[in-house]
N, C-alpha and C positions, 0 to 999 in steps of 0.2 A: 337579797342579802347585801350589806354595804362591804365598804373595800375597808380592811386595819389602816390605821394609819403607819404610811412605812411601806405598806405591801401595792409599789405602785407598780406600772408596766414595767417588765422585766426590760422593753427595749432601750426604757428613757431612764432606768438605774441603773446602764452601764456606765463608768469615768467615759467623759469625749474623748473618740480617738481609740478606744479601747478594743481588742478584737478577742473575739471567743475561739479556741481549738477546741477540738473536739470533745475534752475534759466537762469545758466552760457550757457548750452546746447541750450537754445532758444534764445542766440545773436545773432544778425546779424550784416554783414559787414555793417559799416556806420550808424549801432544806437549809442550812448554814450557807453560807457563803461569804468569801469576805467581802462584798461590795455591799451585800445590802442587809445586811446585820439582821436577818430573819432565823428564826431557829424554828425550827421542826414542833409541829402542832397542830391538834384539830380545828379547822374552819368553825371562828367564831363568826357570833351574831356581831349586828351594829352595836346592840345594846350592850356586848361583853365588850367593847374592843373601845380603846380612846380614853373617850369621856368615861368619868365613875357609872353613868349609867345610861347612856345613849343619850338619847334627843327624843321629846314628844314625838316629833313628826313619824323619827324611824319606828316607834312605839305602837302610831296607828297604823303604819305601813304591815309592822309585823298581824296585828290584828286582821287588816284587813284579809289577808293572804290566809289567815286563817280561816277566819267567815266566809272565803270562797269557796272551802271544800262543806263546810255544812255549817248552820247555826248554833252558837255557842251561849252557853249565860256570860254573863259577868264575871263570875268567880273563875269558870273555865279560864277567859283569856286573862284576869289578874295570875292566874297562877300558870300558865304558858310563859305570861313576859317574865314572869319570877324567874322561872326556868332560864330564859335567853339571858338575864343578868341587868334586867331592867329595873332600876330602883320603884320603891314603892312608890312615890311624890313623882316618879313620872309614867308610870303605870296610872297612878289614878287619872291624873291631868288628861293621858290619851284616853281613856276608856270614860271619861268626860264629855271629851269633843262630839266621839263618838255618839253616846249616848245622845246628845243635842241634836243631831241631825236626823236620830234613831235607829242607826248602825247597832246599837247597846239595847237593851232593850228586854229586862228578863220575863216582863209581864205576857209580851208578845210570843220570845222565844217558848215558856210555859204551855202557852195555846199549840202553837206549833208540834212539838214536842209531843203533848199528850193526845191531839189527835194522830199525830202521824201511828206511833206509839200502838195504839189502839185500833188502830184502819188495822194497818198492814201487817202489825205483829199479835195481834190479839190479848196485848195488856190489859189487864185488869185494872182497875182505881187504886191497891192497892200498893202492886207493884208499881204504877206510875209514879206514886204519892214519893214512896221510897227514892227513884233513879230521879227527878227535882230535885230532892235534899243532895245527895252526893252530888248533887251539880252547884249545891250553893244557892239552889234557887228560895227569895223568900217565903215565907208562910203564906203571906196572902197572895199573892202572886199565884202559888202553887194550888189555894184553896177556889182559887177564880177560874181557873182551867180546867182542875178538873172537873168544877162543876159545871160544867157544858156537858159530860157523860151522864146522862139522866139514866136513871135502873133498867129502864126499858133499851135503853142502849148497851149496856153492860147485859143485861141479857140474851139479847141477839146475838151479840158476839161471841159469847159464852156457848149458844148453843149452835152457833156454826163450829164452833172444834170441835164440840162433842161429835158431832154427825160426821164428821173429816175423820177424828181419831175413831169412831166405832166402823169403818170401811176399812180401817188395816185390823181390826179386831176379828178372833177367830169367831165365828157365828156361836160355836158350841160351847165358848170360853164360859166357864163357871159364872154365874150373875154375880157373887158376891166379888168376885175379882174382877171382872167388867167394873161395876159399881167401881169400886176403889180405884181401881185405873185412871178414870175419867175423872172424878172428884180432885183426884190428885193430880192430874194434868192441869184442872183447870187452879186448885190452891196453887202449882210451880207460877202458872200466869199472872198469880197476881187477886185471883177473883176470890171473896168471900167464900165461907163454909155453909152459911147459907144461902148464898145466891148459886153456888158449886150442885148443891145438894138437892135446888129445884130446880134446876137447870138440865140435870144429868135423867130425876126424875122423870119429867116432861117428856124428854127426847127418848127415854126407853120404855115409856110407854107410846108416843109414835111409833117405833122400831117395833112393837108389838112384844116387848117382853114384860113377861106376867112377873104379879108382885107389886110389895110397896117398900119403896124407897123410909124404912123407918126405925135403922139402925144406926150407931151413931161410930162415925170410921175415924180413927186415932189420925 
């Protein structure tokens, strides 16, 4: 974070010569005071404080601080610096630079994203497709990523939850509410009604329960 202008070391904005009592000794930065004309208020950014809208530099400084706790699109940090009080014209300018050295990068972040996405959480294509767009990610961008999940890979992982969620499942639980349970587990994730539907199939007849999966669940 950069320093207001104004809000300099409290040693070096005393008048020369000047001595604090005890009063003076329990100031702090940012209450009133008559020496240094600060008035009471939440710790601004670089970019609120000064200039109309900071400086590029502080712009990529703020970015980068961001990208260090995880990767963001684009639209994420334009609308971060929005927040911090960063003009648009130098919002863009930073997320620019960035972009040139490939700090920025939505096509990248995209990939990232939707495998991480799908390893670890067991997203579906569908729900990915959705959490891209609230991020601002483009169309093609989004449609380039997610195609690296081939069906066969949406399936696998589809039918590792089934087999996770049917081990906290009662053995005796009614087929028809198993059935619906699982199906519905895997639509909240994201996964089609018919990749859901052969998916759940398959894996209960491994599990060795009789029946066919050939009813059609709202």
């Amino acid at each position: 974070m950069g320093t207001r202008p104004g809000a300099s070391d409290p040693q070096r904005a005393r008048p020369a010569g000047s001595r604090r009592g005890p009063r003076g000794a329990r100031a702090r930065i940012g209450s009133p005071t008559a020496d240094s004309g600060l008035t009471e208020g939440p710790t601004a950014d670089p970019g609120a404080a000064g200039s109309e809208a900071g400086t590029v530099e502080q712009a990529k400084e703020a970015c980068l601080r961001l990208l260090a706790v995880r990767a963001r699109s684009r639209a994420e940090l334009a609308q971060r610096l929005a927040a911090k009080g960063y003009s648009a014209e130098v919002s863009e300018r930073a997320l620019d630079r960035l972009g040139e050295v490939g700090l920025v990068d939505d096509a990248a972040f995209a990939e990232q994203w939707v495998h991480s996405r799908h390893t670890f959480s067991g997203k579906g294509k569908q729900a990915l497709a959705q959490e891209l767009r609230r991020k601002g990610v483009a169309q093609s961008d989004a449609v380039a990523a997610l195609d690296a999940i081939t069906t066969d890979d949406e399936e696998t992982r589809a039918a590792e939850l089934v087999r996770r969620k049917l081990r906290s499942l009662p053995r005796d639980l009614d087929r028809d509410k198993m059935i619906r349970r699982l199906v519905g587990m895997l639509a909240r994730r994201g996964y089609g009604q018919s990749t859901a539907y052969r998916v759940v199939k398959a894996e209960l007849a491994d599990q060795g329960f009789e029946g066919d999966l050939d009813e059609t669940i709202d």
